[in-house]
C-alpha positions in Angstrom: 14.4 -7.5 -10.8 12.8 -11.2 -9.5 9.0 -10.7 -9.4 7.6 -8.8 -6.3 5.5 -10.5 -3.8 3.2 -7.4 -3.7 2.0 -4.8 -5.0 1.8 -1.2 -2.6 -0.8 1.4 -3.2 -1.0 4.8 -2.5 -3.2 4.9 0.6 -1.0 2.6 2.4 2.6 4.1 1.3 0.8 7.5 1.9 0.5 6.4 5.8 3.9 5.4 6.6 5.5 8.5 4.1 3.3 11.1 6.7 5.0 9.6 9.8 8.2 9.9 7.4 8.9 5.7 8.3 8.1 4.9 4.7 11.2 2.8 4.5 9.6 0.3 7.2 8.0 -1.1 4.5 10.5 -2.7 2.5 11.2 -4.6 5.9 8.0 -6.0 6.3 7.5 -6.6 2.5 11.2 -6.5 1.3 10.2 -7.4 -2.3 7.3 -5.3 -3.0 6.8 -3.0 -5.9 4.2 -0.2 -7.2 3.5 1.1 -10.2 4.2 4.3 -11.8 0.2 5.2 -11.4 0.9 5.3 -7.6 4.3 7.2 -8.1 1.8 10.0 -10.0 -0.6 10.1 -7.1 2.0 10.1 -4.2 4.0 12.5 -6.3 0.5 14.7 -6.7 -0.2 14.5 -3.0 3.2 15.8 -1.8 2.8 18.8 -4.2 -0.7 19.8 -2.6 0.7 19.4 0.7 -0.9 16.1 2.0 2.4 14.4 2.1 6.4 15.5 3.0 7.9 17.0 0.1 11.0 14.9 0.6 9.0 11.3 0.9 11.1 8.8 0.0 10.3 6.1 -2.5 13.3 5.4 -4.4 13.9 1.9 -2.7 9.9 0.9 -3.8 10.4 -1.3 -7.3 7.9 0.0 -10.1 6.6 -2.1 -12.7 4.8 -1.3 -15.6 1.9 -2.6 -16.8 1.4 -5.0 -19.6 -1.4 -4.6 -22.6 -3.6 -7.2 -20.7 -3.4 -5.4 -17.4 -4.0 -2.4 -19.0 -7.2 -3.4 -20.0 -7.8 -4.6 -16.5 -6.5 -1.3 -15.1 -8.8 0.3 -17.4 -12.0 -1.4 -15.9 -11.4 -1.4 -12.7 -10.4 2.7 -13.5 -14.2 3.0 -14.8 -15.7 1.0 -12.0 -14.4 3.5 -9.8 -11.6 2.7 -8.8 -8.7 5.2 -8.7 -6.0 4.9 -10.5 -3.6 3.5 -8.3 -5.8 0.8 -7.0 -6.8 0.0 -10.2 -3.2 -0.3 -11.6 -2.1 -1.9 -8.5 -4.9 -5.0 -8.9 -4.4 -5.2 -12.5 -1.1 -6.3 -12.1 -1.4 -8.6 -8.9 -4.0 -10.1 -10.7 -1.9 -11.4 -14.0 1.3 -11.5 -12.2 -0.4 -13.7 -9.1 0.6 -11.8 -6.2 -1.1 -9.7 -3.2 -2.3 -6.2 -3.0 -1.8 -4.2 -0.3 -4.9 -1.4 -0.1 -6.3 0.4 2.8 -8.7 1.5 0.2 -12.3 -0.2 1.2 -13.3 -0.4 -2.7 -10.5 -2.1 -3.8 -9.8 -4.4 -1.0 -13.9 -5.5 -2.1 -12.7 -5.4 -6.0 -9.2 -7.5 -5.2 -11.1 -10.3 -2.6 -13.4 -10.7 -5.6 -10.7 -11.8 -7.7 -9.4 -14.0 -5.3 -6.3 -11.9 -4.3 -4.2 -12.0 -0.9 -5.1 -8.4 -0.1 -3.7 -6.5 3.1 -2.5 -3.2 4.1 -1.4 -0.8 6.7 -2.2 -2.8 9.8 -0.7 -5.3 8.1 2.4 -4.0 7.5 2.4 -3.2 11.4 1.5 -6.4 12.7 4.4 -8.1 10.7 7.0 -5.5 11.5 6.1 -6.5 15.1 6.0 -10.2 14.6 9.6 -9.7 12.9 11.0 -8.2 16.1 11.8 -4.6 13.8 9.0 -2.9 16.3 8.2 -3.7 19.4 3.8 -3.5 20.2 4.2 -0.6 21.9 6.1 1.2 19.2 3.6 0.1 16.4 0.8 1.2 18.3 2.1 4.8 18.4 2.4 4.7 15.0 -0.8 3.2 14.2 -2.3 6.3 16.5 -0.5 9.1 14.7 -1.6 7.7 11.6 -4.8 7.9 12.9 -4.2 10.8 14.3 -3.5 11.8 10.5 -6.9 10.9 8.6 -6.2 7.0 8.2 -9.4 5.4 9.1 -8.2 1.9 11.2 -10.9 -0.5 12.1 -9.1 -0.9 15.2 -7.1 1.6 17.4 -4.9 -1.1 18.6 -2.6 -3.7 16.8 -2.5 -6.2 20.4 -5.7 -8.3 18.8 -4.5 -8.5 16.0 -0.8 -10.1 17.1 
């Protein structure tokens, strides 16, 4: 595996996999990986209902995480941090690479650190720039999402493009 550009944690997988477009992903960010601490939680969420028990991940790359960002993950874990974020940053951190969070905590924790951090709308807004959706389409799947309990700072994508 070549080294992924990103890192993909729960919160954002989460809103695609409820939409079941999960896959959409990997065409915006085609070589972007997670790490088995998000595999837990998204595997913990379908199980209590919060996501589709047939959410499909098995294209996502995992990585696992090296004694240094361990000790990272464990940090950031104790600062708060869940344990997908935390894993997440740990290794974009070492490895240099982005984070992609809708999580408000650890977009704070990863721009401290200096890290490209983006995340849901982000996904969206290059999906549309690529030509794979068109505006109108992204926007109804930004407002399902909503729709859904993702908290957007915006309701549409056309400022953002």
């Amino acid at each position: 595996m070549s080294a992924p550009s990103a890192l993909i944690d729960t919160s954002v997988l989460s809103n695609f996999a409820r939409l079941r477009i999960e896959r959409l992903i990997a065409d915006a960010v085609p070589d972007c990986a997670t790490t088995p601490e998000v595999l837990r939680e998204l595997r913990d969420g379908s199980a209590l209902g919060h996501l589709p028990p047939d959410s499909d991940f098995q294209w996502l790359s995992v990585v696992t995480l090296s004694e240094e960002e361990r000790q990272i993950f464990s940090d950031l874990n104790s600062k708060g941090l869940g344990m997908g974020e935390s894993s997440c940053i740990a290794a974009a951190l070492t490895r240099k690479r982005s984070v992609f969070t809708d999580d408000k905590l650890a977009r704070r924790f990863a721009q401290s650190l200096a890290l490209p951090v983006s995340g849901t709308l982000g996904v969206l807004v290059v999906l549309v720039r690529k030509g794979s959706l068109d505006l109108q389409m992204a926007n109804g799947y930004l407002s399902r999402m909503i729709e859904q309990g993702y908290y957007a700072p915006v309701i549409k994508l056309d400022p953002l493009i």
